[in-house]
C-alpha positions as CSV (number, residue, x, y, z in Angstrom):
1,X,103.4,75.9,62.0
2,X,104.8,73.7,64.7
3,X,102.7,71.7,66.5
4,X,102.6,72.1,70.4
5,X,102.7,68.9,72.7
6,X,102.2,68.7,76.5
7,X,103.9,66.5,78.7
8,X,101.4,64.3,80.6
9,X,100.8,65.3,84.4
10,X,103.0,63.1,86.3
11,X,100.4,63.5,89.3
12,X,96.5,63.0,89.6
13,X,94.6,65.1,91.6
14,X,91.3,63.8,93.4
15,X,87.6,65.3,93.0
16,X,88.2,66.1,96.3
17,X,91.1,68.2,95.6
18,X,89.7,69.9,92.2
19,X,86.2,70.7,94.2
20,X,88.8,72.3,97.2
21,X,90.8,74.2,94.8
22,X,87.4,75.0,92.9
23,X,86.3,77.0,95.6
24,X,88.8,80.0,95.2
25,X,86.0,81.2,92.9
26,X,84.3,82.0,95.7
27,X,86.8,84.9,96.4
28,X,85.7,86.7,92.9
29,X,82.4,88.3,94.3
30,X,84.9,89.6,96.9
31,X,87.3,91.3,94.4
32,X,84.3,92.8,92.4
33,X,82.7,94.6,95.6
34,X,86.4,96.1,95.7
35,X,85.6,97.4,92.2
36,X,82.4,98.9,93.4
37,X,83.9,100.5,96.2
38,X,87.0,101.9,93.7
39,X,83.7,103.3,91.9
40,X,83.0,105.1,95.5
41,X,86.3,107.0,96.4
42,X,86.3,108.2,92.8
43,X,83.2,110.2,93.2
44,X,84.2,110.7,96.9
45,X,87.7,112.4,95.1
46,X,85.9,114.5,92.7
47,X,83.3,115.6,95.1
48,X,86.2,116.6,97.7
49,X,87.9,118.5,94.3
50,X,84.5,120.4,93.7
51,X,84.1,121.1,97.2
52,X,87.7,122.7,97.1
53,X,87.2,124.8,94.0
54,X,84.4,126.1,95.3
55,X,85.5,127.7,98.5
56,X,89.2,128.6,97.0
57,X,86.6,130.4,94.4
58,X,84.3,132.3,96.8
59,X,87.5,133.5,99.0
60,X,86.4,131.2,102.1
61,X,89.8,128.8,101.6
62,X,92.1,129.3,103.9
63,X,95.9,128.1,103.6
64,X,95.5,125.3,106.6
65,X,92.0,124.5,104.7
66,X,93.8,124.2,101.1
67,X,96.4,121.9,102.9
68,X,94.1,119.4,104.8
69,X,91.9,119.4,101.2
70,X,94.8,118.4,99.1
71,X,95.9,116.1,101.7
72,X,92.6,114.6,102.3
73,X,92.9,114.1,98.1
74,X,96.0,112.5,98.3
75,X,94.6,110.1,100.9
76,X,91.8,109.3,98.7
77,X,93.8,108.5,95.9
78,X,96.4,106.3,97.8
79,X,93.7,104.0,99.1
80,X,92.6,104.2,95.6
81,X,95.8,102.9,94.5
82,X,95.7,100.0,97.1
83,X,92.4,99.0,96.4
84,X,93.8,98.3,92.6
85,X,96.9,96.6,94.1
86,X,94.6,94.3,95.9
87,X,91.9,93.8,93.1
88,X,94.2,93.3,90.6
89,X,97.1,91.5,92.5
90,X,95.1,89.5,94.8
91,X,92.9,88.6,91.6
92,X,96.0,86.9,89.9
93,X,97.3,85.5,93.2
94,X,94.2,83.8,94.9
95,X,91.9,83.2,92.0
96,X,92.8,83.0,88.2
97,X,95.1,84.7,85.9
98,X,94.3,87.5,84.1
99,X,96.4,87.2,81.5
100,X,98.1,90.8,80.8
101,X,101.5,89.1,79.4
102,X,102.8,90.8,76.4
103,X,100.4,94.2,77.1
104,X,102.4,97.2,76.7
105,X,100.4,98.7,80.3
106,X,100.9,95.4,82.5
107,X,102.1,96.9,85.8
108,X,105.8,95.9,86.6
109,X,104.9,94.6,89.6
110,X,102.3,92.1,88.4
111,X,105.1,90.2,86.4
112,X,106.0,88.6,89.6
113,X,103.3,88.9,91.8
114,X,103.1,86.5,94.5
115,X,101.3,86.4,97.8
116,X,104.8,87.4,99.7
117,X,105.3,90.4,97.3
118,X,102.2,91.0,97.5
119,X,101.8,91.5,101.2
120,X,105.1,93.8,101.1
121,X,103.3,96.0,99.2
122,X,100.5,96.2,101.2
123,X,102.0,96.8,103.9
124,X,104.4,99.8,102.6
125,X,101.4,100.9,100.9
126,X,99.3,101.5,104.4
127,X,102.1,102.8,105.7
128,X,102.4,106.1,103.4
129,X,98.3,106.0,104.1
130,X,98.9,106.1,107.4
131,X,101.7,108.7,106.9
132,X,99.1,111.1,105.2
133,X,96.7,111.0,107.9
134,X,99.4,111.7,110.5
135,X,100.2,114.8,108.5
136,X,96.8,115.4,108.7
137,X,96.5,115.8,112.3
138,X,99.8,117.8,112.6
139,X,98.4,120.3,110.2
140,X,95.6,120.5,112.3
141,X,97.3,120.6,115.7
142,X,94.9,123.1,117.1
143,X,92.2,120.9,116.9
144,X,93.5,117.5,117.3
145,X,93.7,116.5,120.9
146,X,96.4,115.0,122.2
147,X,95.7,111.7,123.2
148,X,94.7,111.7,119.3
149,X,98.2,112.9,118.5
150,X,99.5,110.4,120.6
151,X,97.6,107.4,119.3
152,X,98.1,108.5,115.9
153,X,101.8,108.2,116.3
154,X,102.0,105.0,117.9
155,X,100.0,103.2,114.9
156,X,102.1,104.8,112.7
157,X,105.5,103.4,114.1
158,X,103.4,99.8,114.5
159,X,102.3,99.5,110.5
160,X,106.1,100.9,110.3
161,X,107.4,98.3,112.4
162,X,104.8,95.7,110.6
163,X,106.2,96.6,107.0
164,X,109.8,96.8,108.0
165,X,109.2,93.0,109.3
166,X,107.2,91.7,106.4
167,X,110.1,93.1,104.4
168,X,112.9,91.2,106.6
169,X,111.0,87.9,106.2
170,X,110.3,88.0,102.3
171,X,114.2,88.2,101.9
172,X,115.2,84.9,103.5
173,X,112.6,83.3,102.5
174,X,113.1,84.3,98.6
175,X,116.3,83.6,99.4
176,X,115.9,80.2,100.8
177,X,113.7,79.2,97.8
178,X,116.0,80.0,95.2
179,X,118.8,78.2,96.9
180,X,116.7,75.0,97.0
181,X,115.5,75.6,93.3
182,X,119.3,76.1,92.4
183,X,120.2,72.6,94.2
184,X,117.5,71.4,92.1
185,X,118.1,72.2,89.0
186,X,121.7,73.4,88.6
187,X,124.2,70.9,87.0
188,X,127.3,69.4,88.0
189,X,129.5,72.6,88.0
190,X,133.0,72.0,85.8
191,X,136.5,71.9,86.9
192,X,137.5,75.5,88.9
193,X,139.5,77.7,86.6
194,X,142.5,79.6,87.9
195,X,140.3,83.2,88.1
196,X,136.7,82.8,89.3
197,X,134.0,82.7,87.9
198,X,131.6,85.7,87.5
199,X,128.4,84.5,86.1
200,X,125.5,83.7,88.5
201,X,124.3,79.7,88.0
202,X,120.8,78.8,86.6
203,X,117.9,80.7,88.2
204,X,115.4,78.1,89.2
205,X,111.7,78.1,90.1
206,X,110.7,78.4,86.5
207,X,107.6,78.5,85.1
208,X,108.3,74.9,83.1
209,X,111.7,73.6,83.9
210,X,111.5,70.3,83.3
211,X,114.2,68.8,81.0
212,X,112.5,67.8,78.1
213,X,110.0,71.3,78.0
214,X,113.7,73.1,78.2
215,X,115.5,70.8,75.3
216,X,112.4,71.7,73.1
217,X,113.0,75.2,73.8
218,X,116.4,74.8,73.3
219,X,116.0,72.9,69.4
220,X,112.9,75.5,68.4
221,X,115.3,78.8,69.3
222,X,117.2,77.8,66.9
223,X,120.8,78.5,67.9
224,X,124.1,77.9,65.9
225,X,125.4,76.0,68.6
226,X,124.5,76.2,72.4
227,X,127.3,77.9,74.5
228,X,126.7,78.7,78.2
229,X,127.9,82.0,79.9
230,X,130.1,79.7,82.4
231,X,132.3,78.3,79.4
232,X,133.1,82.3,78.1
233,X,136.3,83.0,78.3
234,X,136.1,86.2,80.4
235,X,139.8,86.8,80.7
236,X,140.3,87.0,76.8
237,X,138.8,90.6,75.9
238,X,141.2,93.5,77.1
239,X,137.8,95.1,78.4
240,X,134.6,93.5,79.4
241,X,132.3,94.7,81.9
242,X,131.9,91.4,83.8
243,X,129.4,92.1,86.7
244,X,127.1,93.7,84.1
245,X,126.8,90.3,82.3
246,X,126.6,88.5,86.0
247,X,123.6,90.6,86.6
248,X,121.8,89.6,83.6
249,X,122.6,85.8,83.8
250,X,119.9,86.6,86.6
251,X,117.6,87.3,83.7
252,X,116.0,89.9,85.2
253,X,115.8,92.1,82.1
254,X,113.2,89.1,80.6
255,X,111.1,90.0,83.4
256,X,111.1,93.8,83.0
257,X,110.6,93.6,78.9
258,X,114.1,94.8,78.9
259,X,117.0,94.9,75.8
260,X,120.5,94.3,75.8
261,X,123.1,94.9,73.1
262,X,126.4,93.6,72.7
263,X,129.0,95.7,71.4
264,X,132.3,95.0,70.2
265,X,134.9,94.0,67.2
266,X,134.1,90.8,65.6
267,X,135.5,87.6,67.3
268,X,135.3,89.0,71.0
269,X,132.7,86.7,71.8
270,X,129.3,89.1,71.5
271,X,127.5,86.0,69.9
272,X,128.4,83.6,72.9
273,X,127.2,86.3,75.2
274,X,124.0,86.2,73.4
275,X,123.6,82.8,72.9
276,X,124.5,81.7,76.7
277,X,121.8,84.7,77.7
278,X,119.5,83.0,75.5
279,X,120.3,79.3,76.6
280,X,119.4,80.3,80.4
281,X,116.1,81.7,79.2
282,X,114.9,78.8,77.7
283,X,116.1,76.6,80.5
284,X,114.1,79.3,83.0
285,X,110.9,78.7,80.9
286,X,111.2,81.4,77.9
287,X,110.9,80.7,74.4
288,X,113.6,82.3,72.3
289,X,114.4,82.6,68.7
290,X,117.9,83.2,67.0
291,X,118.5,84.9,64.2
292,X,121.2,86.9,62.4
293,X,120.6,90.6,61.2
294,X,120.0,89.0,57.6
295,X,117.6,86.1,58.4
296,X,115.7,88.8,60.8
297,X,115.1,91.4,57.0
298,X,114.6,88.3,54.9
299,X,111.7,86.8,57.1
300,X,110.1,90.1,57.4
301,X,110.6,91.1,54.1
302,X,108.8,87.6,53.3
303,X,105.5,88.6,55.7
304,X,105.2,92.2,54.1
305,X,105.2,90.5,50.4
306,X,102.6,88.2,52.0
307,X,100.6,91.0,53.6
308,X,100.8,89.4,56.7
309,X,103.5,91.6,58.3
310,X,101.2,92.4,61.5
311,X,100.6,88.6,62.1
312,X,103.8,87.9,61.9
313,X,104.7,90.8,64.6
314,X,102.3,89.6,66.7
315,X,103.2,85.8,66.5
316,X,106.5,86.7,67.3
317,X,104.9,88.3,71.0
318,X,104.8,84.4,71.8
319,X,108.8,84.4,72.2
320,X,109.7,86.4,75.1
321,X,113.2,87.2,73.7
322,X,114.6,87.6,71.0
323,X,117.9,87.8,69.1
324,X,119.0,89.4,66.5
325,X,123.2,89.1,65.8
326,X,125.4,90.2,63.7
327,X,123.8,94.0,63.0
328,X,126.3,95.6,61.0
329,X,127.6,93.2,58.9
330,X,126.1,93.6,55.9
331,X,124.1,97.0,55.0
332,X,120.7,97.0,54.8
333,X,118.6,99.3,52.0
334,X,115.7,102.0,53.4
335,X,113.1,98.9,53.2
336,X,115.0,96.6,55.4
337,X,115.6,99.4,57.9
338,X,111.7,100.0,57.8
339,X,111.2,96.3,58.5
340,X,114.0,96.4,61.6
341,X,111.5,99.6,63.0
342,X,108.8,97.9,63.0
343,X,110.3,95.1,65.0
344,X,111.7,96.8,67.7
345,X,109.0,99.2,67.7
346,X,106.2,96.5,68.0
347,X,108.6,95.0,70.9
348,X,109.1,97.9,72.6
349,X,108.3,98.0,76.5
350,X,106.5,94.7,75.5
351,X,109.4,92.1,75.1
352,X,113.2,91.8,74.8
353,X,115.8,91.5,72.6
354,X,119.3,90.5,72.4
355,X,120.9,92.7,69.5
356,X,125.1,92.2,69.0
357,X,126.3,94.4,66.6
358,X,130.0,95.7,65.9
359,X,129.4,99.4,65.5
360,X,128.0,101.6,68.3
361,X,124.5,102.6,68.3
362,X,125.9,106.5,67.2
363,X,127.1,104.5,63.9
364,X,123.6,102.7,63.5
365,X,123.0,105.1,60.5
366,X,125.3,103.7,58.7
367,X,124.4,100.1,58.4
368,X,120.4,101.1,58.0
369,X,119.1,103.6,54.9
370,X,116.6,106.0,55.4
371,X,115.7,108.2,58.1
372,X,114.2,105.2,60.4
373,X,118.2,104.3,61.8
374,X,118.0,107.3,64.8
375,X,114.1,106.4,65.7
376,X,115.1,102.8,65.9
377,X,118.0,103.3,68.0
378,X,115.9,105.5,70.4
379,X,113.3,102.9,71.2
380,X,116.2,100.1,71.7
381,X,118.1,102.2,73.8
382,X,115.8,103.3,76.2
383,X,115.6,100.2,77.9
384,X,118.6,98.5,77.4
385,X,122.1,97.3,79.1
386,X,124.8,98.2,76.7
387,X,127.7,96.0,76.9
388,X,130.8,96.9,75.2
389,X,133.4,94.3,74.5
390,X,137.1,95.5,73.2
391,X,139.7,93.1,72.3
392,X,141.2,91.5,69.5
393,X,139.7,88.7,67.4
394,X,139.3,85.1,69.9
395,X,139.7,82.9,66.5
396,X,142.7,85.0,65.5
397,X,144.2,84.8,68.1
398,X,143.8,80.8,68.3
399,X,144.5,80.7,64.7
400,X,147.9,82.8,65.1
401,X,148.7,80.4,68.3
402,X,148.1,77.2,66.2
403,X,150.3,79.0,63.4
404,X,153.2,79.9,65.3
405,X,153.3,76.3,67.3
C-alpha cells in the first residue's frame, strides 16, 4: 500500500488563533436545539394529519377546511425542510465536517456547500414558506382582514426582493473568485491556433492545489502519458460534440458523482479525452486511477480469488474518478462481466467514471458474456454524458501523411 505524506504547513497559527477558531464549538449546542425543535414540527405534522382525518372522517371537513389543512401541512414540512438545510448545512459550514463523501444519500447540495450558497438557499427556501402562508390567507379571504392581506403581501415581495438580491450578489462574487483562482493557478497558455479553442482553462479553488500534492496525483493515477484537453486536436474528427467536452473540463460531473463515456472508432482520440479529463481532476484536487478494460478484470479478478473483492470496492471509494479505456477491445467471459457489475454498480450515484469504448452502449452485449451486459449499461447510463466521436483513425492518418511525403 502506498504510503501517504503531507506537506508541512507553510504557516503557524497562534494559541490565540487556535483558541479563536476553537470557539466555533460553541455553535454545536445551537445546531442540536434545531434537532429538538425538527423533533417538534414532526409531532406538530402528524398531529395536524390526525386532526384532518378525523373531521374528513366524521363529515365536519369542509373543502376550504381540507385546503387550509393540507396547506398548513405543507407549511409544516417546508420549515421542516429548512430546519435540515440549516442543521445540516450550517453544521458543515460553521463548525466541523461531517463527513458524508462517498455516501450514496449525501444531498447534492452539501457537495458544495458554502456560506454564500448556503444563504441563497435560505432565502429561496423562506420565500416558498412565505408563499404558503400567503396562500393561506387568500383561501381564507373571508376571514383575513385586509390590512392582514395587505401586510402579508408586502413581506412577501420583500423576502422576494431579498432572495432575488442574495442571488445577484453570489454570481459576481463566485464569479470574481474563480477568475482570481484561474490567475492563480492557470499556466502560461500556448501559441493561439488558427480556430479557437473550446476547452474551459483549469478550474481553481481546489481543495489541494499545490504543485507538488497535484504531480503526486498525477504519478499515482497512473496514466500512459499526460495529455491535456487544450493540446486535442479538435478539428481532426469529422464529428465531435465540442461544447459537451467544454462543459466537463469544468468538472462538474466529479462533483455530482457523475459518468462520462467516450464513444468512437479507435484512433479518434477517446483516450486523450479521458486522459486530459482525468489530468484536470487531479490538478483540481481528485485522485484518479487509469486503467484499461483488461487491467480493470485482471485486478478484480485478483481480489475475488483473494476473497477480498468488497475491500477492494471499497478502497477504490478513495479515488473520486475513475477510468476505465479501451472497453471493447478484447471480449470478456461471464465472470469478467460479473466483476465489471460489480464496479459500476458499487460506484453508482457514489463516484464517477471515465469509460471509452468503441462500440455503443446497445452493442455492450457483445463484448461482456452473461446476462449482466444490459444491467451494467443501465446503471452507467443513467447518469452519464455520452460523447460520440466519428472520424477516421488520427495515427493513420499521420502514418499515411508521413507515407505519401
Amino acid at each position: 500500500m502506498q504510503a501517504i505524506s503531507r506537506d508541512p504547513s507553510p504557516t503557524t497559527t497562534t494559541p490565540l488563533g487556535y483558541a479563536l477558531f476553537a470557539t466555533r464549538w460553541l455553535q454545536a449546542p445551537l445546531y442540536f436545539g434545531l434537532v429538538a425543535a425538527q423533533g417538534v414540527y414532526v409531532y406538530k405534522f402528524f398531529n395536524e394529519l390526525w386532526t384532518l382525518v378525523l373531521r374528513c372522517v366524521t363529515g365536519r371537513a369542509t373543502e376550504t377546511y381540507v385546503m387550509l389543512a393540507v396547506l398548513k401541512l405543507v407549511d409544516v414540512v417546508m420549515i421542516a425542510n429548512l430546519l435540515i438545510m440549516v442543521i445540516v448545512g450550517g453544521y458543515e459550514t460553521f463548525v466541523s465536517r461531517i463527513g458524508l463523501q462517498g455516501h450514496r444519500d449525501q444531498p447534492e447540495w452539501l457537495s458544495h456547500v458554502n456560506s454564500n450558497v448556503l444563504k441563497v438557499k435560505l432565502a429561496t427556501a423562506i420565500v416558498g414558506i412565505s408563499s404558503v402562508h400567503l396562500l393561506q390567507m387568500f383561501v381564507d379571504v373571508h376571514h383575513t382582514s385586509r390590512h392582514a392581506l395587505l401586510w402579508g403581501t408586502v413581506i412577501h415581495m420583500a423576502f422576494i426582493v431579498s432572495a432575488a438580491i442574495l442571488a445577484y450578489m453570489s454570481g459576481p462574487m463566485a464569479a470574481q473568485s474563480e477568475r482570481a483562482s484561474h490567475q492563480v493557478h492557470q499556466e502560461p497558455a500556448p501559441e493561439a491556433a488558427p480556430s479557437p479553442k473550446v476547452f474551459v482553462p483549469a478550474q481553481g479553488g481546489s481543495r489541494d492545489d499545490d504543485a507538488p500534492s497535484a504531480e503526486r496525483r498525477l504519478r499515482a493515477a497512473g496514466f500512459p502519458s499526460r495529455k491535456l484537453l487544450e493540446d486535442f486536436d479538435s478539428d481532426h474528427p469529422h464529428s465531435f460534440d465540442r461544447e459537451t467536452v467544454a462543459r466537463l473540463g469544468k468538472l462538474d460531473f466529479v462533483t455530482a458523482r457523475r459518468n462520462v463515456v467516450f464513444v468512437g472508432p479507435p484512433g479518434t482520440g477517446k483516450t486523450h479525452l479521458a486522459v486530459g479529463l482525468g489530468v484536470r481532476a487531479c490538478q483540481a484536487g481528485h485522485s484518479v486511477l487509469f486503467a484499461t478494460a483488461e487491467e480493470w478484470a485482471a485486478r478484480l479478478a485478483g481480489a475475488r480469488d483473494a476473497g477480498r473483492l468488497a475491500e477492494e470496492l471499497t478502497a477504490l471509494d478513495d479515488h473520486p474518478v475513475l477510468i476505465v479505456d479501451e472497453v471493447g477491445y478484447t471480449p470478456f467471459d461471464a465472470g469478467a462481466a460479473g466483476l465489471f457489475f460489480q464496479l459500476i454498480a458499487h460506484r453508482y450515484e457514489r463516484s464517477s467514471l471515465i469509460v471509452t469504448s468503441d462500440r455503443p452502449l446497445g452493442r455492450w452485449d457483445e463484448i461482456f458474456g452473461g446476462p449482466s451486459a444490459l444491467a451494467m449499461v443501465d446503471r452507467l447510463a443513467h447518469h452519464a454524458e455520452l460523447v460520440r466521436i466519428d472520424g477516421e483513425s488520427y495515427r493513420m492518418r499521420r502514418a499515411t501523411s508521413a507515407w505519401a511525403d
